[in-house]
C-alpha positions as CSV (number, residue, x, y, z in Angstrom):
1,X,-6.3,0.8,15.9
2,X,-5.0,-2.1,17.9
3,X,-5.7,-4.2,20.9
4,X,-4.1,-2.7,24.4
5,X,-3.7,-4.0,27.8
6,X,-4.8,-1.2,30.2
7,X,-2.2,-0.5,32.9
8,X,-3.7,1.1,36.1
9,X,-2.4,2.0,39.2
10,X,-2.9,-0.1,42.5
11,X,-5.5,2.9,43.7
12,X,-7.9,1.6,46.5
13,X,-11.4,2.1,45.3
14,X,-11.6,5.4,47.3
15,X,-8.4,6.8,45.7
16,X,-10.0,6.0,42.3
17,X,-13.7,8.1,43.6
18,X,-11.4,10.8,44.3
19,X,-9.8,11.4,41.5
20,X,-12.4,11.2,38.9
21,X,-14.4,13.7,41.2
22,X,-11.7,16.2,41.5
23,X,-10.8,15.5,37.4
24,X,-15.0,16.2,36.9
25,X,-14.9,19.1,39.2
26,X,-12.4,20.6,36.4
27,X,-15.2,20.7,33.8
28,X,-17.6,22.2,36.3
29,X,-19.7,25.2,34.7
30,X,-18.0,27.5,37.9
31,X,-14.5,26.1,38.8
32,X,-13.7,28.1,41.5
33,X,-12.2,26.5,44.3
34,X,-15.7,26.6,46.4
35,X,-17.5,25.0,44.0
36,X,-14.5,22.4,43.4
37,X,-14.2,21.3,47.4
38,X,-17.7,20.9,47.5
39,X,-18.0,18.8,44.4
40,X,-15.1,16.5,45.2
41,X,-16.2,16.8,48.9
42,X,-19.5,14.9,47.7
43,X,-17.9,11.7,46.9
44,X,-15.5,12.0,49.9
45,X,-17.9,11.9,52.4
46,X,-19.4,8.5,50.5
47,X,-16.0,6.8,50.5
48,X,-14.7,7.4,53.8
49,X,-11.7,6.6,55.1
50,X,-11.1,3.4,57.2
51,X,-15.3,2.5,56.5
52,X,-16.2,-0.4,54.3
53,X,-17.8,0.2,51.2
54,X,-20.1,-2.5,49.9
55,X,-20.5,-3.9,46.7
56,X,-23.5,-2.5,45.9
57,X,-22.3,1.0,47.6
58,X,-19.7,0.9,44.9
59,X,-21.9,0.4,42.3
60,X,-24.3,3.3,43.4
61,X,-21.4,5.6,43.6
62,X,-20.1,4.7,39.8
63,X,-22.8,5.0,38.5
64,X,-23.4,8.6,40.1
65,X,-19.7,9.8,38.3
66,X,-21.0,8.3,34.9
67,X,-24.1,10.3,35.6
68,X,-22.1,13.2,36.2
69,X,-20.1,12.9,33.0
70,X,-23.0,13.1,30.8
71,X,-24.2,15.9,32.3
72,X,-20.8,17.8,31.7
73,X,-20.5,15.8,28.3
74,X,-17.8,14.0,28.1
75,X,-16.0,16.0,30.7
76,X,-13.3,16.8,28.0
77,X,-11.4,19.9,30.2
78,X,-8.6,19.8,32.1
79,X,-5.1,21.2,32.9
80,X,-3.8,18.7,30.0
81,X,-5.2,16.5,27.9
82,X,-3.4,13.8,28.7
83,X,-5.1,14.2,32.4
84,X,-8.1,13.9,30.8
85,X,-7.2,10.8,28.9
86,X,-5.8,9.5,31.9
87,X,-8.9,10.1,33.7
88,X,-11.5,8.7,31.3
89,X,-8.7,5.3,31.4
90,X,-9.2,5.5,35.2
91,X,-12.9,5.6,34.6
92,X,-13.0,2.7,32.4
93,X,-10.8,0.6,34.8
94,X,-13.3,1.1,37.7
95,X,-16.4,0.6,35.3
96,X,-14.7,-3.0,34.4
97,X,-13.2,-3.8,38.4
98,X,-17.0,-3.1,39.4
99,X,-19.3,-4.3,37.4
100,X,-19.4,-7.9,36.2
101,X,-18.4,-6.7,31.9
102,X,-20.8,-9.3,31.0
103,X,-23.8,-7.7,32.2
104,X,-26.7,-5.7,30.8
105,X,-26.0,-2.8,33.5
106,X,-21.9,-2.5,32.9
107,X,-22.7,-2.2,29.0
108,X,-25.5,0.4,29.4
109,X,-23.0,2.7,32.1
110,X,-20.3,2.1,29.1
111,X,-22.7,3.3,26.2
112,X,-23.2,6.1,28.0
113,X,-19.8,7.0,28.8
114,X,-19.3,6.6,24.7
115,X,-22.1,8.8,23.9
116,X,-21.7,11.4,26.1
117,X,-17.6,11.5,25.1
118,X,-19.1,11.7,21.0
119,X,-21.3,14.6,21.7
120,X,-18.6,16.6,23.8
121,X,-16.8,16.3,21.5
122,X,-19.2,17.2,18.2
123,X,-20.6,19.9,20.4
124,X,-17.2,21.9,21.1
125,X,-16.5,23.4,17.9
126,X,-12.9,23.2,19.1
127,X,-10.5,20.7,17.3
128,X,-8.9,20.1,20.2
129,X,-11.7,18.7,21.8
130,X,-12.1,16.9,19.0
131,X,-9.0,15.0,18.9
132,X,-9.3,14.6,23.0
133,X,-12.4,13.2,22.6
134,X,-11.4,11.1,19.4
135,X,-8.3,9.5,21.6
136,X,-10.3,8.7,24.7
137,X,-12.6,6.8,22.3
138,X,-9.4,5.3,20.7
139,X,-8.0,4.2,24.2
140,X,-11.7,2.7,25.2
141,X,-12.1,0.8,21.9
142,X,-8.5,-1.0,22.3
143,X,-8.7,-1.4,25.9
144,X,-12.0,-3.5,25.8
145,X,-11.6,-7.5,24.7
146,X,-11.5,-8.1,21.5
147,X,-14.6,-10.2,21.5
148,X,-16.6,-7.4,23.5
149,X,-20.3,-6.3,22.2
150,X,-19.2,-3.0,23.1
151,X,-16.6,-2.3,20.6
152,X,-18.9,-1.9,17.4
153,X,-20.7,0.7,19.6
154,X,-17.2,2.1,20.2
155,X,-15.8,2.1,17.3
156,X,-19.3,3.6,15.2
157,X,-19.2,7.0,17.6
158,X,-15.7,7.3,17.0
159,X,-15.8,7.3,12.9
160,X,-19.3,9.2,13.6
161,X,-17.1,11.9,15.1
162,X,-14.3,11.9,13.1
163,X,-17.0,12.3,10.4
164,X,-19.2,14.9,11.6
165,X,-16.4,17.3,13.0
166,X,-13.0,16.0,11.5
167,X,-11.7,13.7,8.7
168,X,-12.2,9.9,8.5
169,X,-8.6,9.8,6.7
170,X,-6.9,10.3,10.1
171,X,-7.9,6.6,11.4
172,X,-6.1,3.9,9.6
173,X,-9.1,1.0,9.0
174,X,-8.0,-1.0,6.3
175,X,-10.9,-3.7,5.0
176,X,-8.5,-6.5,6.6
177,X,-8.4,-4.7,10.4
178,X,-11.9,-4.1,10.3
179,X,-12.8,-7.5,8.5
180,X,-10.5,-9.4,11.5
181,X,-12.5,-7.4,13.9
182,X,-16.2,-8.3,12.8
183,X,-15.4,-11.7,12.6
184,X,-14.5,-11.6,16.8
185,X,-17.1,-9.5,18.2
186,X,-19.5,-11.5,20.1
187,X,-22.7,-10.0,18.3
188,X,-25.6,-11.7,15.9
189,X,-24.4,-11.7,12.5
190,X,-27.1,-9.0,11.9
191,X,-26.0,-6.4,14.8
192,X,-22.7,-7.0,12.2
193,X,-24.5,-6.3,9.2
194,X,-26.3,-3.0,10.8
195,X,-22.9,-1.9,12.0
196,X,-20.9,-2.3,8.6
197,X,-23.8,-0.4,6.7
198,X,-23.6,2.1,9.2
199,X,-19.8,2.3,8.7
200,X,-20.4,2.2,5.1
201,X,-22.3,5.0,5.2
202,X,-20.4,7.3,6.9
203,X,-17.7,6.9,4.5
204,X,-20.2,7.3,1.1
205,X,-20.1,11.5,1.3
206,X,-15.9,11.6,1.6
207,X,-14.5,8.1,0.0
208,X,-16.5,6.2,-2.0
209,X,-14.0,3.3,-2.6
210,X,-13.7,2.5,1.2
211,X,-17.6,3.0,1.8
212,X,-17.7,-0.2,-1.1
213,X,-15.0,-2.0,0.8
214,X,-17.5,-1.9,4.0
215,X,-20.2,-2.7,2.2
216,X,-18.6,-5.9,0.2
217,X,-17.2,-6.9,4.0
218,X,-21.9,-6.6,5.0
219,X,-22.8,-8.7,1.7
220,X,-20.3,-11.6,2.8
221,X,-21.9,-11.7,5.9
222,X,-25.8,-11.3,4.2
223,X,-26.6,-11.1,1.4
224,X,-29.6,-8.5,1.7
225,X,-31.3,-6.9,-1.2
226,X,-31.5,-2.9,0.0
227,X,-27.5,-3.9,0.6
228,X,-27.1,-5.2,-2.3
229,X,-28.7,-2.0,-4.0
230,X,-26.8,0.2,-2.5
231,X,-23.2,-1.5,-3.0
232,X,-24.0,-1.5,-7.0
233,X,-25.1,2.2,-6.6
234,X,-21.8,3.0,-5.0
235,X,-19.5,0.7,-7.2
236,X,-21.3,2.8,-10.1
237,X,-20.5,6.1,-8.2
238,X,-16.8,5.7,-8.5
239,X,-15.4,7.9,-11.7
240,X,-12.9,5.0,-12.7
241,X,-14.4,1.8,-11.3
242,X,-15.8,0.5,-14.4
243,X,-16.3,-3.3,-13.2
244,X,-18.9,-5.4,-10.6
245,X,-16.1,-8.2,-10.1
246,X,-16.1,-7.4,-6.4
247,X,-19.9,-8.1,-6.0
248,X,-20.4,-10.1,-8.4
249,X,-17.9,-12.2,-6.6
250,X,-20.2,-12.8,-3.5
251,X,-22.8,-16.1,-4.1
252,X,-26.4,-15.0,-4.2
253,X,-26.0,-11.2,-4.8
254,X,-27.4,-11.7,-8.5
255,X,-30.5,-13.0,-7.1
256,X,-31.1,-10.1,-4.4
257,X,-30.4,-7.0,-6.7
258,X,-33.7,-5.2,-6.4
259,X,-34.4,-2.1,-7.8
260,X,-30.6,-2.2,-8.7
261,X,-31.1,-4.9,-11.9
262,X,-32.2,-2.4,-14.6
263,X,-29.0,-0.5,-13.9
264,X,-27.1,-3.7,-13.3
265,X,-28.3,-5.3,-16.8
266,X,-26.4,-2.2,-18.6
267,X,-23.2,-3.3,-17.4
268,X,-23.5,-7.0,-18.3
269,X,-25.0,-6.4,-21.6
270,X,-23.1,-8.6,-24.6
271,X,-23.4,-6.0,-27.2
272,X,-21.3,-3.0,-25.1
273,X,-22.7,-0.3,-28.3
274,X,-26.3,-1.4,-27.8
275,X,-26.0,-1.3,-23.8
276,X,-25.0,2.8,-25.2
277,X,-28.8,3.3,-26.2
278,X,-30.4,1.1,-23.7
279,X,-28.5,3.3,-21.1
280,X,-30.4,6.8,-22.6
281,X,-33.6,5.6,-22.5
282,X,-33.5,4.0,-19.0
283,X,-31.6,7.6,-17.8
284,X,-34.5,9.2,-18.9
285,X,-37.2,6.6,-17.4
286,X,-35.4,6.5,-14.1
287,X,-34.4,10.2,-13.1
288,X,-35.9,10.5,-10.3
289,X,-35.2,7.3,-8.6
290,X,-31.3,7.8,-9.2
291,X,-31.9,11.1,-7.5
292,X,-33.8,9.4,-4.5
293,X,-30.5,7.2,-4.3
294,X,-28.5,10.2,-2.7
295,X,-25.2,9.3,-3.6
296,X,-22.5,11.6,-4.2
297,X,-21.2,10.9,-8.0
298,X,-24.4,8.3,-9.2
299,X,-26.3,10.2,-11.7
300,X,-27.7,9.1,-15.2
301,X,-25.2,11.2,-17.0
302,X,-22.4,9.0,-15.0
303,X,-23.7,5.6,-15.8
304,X,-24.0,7.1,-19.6
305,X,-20.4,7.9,-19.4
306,X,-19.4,4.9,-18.1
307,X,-21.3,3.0,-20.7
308,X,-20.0,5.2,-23.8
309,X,-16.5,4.4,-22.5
310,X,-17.0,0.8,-22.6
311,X,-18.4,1.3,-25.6
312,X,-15.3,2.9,-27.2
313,X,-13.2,0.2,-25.2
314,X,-15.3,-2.3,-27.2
315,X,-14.3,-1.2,-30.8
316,X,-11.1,-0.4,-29.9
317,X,-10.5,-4.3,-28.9
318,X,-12.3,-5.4,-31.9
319,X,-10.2,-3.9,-34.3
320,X,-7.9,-6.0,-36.7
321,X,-6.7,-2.1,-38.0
322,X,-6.1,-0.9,-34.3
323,X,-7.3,2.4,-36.2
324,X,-11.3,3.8,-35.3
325,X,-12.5,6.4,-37.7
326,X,-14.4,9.3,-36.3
327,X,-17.5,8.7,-37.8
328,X,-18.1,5.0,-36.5
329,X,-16.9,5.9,-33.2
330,X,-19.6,8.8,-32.7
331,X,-22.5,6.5,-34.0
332,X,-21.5,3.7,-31.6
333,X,-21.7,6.2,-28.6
334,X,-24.6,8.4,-29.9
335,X,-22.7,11.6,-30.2
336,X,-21.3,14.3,-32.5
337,X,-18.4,13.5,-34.4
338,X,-16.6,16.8,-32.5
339,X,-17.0,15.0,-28.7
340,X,-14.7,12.2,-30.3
341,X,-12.1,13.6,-29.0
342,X,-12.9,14.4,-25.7
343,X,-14.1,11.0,-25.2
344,X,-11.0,9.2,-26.2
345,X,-9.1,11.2,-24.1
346,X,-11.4,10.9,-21.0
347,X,-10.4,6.8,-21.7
348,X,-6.7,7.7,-21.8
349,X,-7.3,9.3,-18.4
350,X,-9.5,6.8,-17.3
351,X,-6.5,4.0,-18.1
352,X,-9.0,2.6,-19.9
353,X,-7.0,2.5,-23.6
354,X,-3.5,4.0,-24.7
355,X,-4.2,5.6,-28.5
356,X,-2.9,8.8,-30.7
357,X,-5.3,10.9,-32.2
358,X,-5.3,12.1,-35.5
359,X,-6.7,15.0,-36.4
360,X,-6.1,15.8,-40.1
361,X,-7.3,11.7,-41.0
362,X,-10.0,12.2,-37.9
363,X,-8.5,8.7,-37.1
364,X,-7.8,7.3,-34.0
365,X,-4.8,5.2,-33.4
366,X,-4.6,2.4,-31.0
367,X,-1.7,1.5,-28.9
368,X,-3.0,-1.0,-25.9
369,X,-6.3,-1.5,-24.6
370,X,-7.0,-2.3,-21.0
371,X,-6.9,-6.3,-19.9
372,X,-10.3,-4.6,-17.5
373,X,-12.5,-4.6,-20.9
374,X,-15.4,-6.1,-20.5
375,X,-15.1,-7.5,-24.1
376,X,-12.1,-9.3,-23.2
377,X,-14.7,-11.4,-20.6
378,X,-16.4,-12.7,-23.5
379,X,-14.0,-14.7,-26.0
380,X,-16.6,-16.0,-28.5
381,X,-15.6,-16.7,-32.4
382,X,-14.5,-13.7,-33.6
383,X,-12.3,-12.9,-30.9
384,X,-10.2,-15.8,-31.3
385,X,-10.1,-15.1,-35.6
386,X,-8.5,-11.7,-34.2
387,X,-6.3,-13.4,-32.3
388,X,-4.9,-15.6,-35.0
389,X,-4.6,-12.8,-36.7
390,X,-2.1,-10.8,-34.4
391,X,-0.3,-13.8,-33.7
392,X,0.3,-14.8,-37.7
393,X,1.8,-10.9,-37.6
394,X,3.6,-10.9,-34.6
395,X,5.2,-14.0,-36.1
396,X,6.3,-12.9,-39.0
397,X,7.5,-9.9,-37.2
398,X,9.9,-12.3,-35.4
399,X,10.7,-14.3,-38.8
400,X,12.0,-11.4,-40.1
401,X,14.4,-10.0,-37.2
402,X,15.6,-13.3,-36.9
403,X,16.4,-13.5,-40.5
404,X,18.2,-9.6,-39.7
405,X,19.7,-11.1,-37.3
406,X,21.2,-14.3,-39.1
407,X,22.3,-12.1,-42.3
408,X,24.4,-10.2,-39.2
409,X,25.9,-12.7,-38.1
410,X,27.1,-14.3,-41.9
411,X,28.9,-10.8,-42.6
412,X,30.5,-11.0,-39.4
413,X,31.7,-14.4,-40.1
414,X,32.9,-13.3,-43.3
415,X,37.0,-12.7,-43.9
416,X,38.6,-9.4,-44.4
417,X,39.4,-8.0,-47.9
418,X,42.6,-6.8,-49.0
419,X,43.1,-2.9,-48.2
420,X,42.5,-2.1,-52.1
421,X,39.0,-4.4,-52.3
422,X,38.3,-2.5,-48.9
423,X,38.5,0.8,-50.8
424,X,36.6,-0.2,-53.8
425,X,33.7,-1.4,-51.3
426,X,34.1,1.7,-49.3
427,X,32.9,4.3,-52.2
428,X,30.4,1.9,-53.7
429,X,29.3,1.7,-50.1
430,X,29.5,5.0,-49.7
431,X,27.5,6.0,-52.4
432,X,25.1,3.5,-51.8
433,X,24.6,4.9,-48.3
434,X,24.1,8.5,-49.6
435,X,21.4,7.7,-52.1
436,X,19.3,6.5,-49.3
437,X,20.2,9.0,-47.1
438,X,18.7,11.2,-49.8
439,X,15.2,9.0,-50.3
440,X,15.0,8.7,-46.6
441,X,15.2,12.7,-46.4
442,X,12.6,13.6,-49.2
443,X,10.3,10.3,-47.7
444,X,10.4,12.3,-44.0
445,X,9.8,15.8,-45.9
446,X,6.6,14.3,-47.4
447,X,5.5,12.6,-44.3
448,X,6.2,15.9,-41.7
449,X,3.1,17.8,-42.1
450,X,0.7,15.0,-41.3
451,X,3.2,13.7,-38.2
452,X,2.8,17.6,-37.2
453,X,-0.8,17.4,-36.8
454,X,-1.0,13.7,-34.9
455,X,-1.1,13.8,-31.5
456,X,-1.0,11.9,-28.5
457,X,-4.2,11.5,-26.1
């Protein structure tokens, strides 16, 4: 979506009258040619040639073509559909040349226009009324200033039909457009609110990550409790959002969390295994209110799972092995010791931890755990002891290739033999080489059937 300049013909006002009749005429019930003279012969005989129309006869007459267009809803037919975009541009010229656009009456004649184009359009069970009626919605919603008080009107019955009988995806609104465009519109910060929640809504049932972008943009502009509730809700909702930065972010949303705190407590507990337990009990005391929540993807068993994988996240961090046994994995996340798996992998997929599992040692291997761990938030003792810990190794990891390294270098340096010292080196060397070629061989034979069974998750 972006801002337009509408470019209309020099019509005389009766030019304009004519043509919208004889374009509304084309969605008459009967369209024979009768009923089409007679219709467009209507608004003739008000606009006749060479009289003077006054002001307030202009008005009269405008408004008796808007009437008409809610009666033939929307008045989506014609010839082409780029007559009828035409026309409903035409339409919206003469509404905005006659009326003063600040005034109650020119943004009640407007709404209706709006409305009556949504329902067509909903109404049709064509797609192609559809997409007429979502561009002449388009076209109004650009051509009107961008501080108007009509365009969250506008804009809400375009995504409402785009919504009810199409897909959402197909208009571009990234959080930045639509932030840039609440903070112009010439409307009470709480007709902003009312329209962002609104928006937010729409977008809950079919893309849960935008509907939270729409609802962070209403909690920078108030922080209101149901609000607040229901942005949590959602940020739980989505499979592999496992984080509240975003609205935590906002000042004053811990204060206003409602009904949303027991749930919200889970997530910020310090001990991630014992927020595991806490979590099944309060699914169990609070079943029916996450069901009164009515949002696609927040159930208790999700903000179990979500918990669990913290959980594992947790002990993966914390250990100085980077190996997890089976057994203390399953106790931490109140399961059987067979799920283990499952759950690890579910982690891998969620990008949560990078590990190998193995199932002869029922061990669990760690490779790299995410920087998004909530552990990682709180650096307290024993973090930093770990941390020492894998620095003192990675250092004399580095100790010794630079010691590799330097031994390199020294042979390098080192002159050449004579040819008959060369071949005296050559078959100690030689035989040298083959001994360990044949303890490396009998080491890899050992170690083959447990590297057979270890697998990556």
């Amino acid at each position: 979506m972006g801002d337009s300049i509408t470019i209309a013909p020099e019509l005389p006002f009766r030019q304009q009258v004519i043509e919208l009749a004889s374009h509304l005429a084309r969605s008459l019930p009967s369209s024979d040619q009768a009923s089409y003279r007679e219709f467009v012969g209507s608004f003739e005989s008000q606009v006749k040639e060479n009289e003077e129309v006054t002001d307030a006869q202009k008005q009269e007459i405008v408004k008796s073509l808007v009437g008409k267009v809610g009666e033939l809803k929307g008045a989506l037919d014609g010839v082409k559909e780029s007559d009828v975009e035409s026309s409903h541009l035409l339409l919206q010229y003469t509404l905005s040349s006659t009326f003063d656009n600040s005034s109650p009456e020119y943004s009640t004649l407007v709404k209706s226009v709006v409305e009556s184009v949504q329902k067509g359009g909903e109404a049709s069970g064509k797609q192609s009324r559809v997409d007429v009626a979502s561009r002449i919605l388009n076209n109004t919603y650009n051509t009107l200033p961008t501080t108007s008080s009509l365009r969250p009107t506008v804009l809400l019955s375009l995504l409402s039909l785009l919504a009810s009988s199409s897909d959402l995806s197909i208009l571009p609104l990234p959080s930045s457009t639509l932030s840039q465009a609440v903070s112009q519109w010439s409307i009470p910060s709480a007709e902003k609110v009312s329209t962002l929640t609104s928006i937010a809504d729409l977008y809950k049932s079919s893309d849960l990550k935008r509907s939270l972008e729409v609802l962070t943009l209403a909690l920078r502009e108030s922080v209101d409790t149901k609000i607040v509730e229901k942005a949590v809700l959602v940020n739980l909702a989505i499979n592999d959002k496992f984080e509240l930065d975003e609205i935590l972010a906002i000042q004053g949303v811990k204060e206003n969390l409602g009904q949303a705190a027991s749930v919200f407590g889970l997530f910020t507990e310090l001990d991630e295994v014992d927020a595991v337990s806490k979590g099944l009990e309060w699914a169990k005391a609070n079943a029916s209110w996450v069901e009164s929540a009515g949002i696609t993807g927040f159930t208790a068993e999700s903000v179990v799972r979500k918990l669990r994988l913290i959980a594992l996240l947790s002990l993966a961090a914390k250990s100085e092995t980077r190996q997890l046994q089976y057994a203390p994995i399953a106790k931490a996340l109140a399961i059987d010791e067979s799920e283990v798996e499952a759950w690890v992998i579910d982690a891998v997929r969620s990008k949560l931890l990078s590990a190998r599992i193995s199932q002869p040692l029922s061990l669990i291997k760690i490779q790299s755990v995410s920087s998004l761990s909530a552990s990682s938030k709180q650096f307290g003792m024993s973090e930093w002891q770990l941390l020492e810990k894998r620095l003192n190794e990675w250092k004399v990891s580095v100790n010794e290739a630079q010691t590799v390294v330097e031994e390199a270098q020294k042979i390098a340096e080192q002159p050449l033999s004579n040819p008959t010292q060369r071949r005296g080196q050559g078959q100690g060397q030689g035989q040298g080489q083959r001994r360990r070629e044949q303890q490396d061989n009998a080491q890899q034979q050992q170690q083959q059937p447990q590297q057979a069974e270890e697998v990556a998750a």
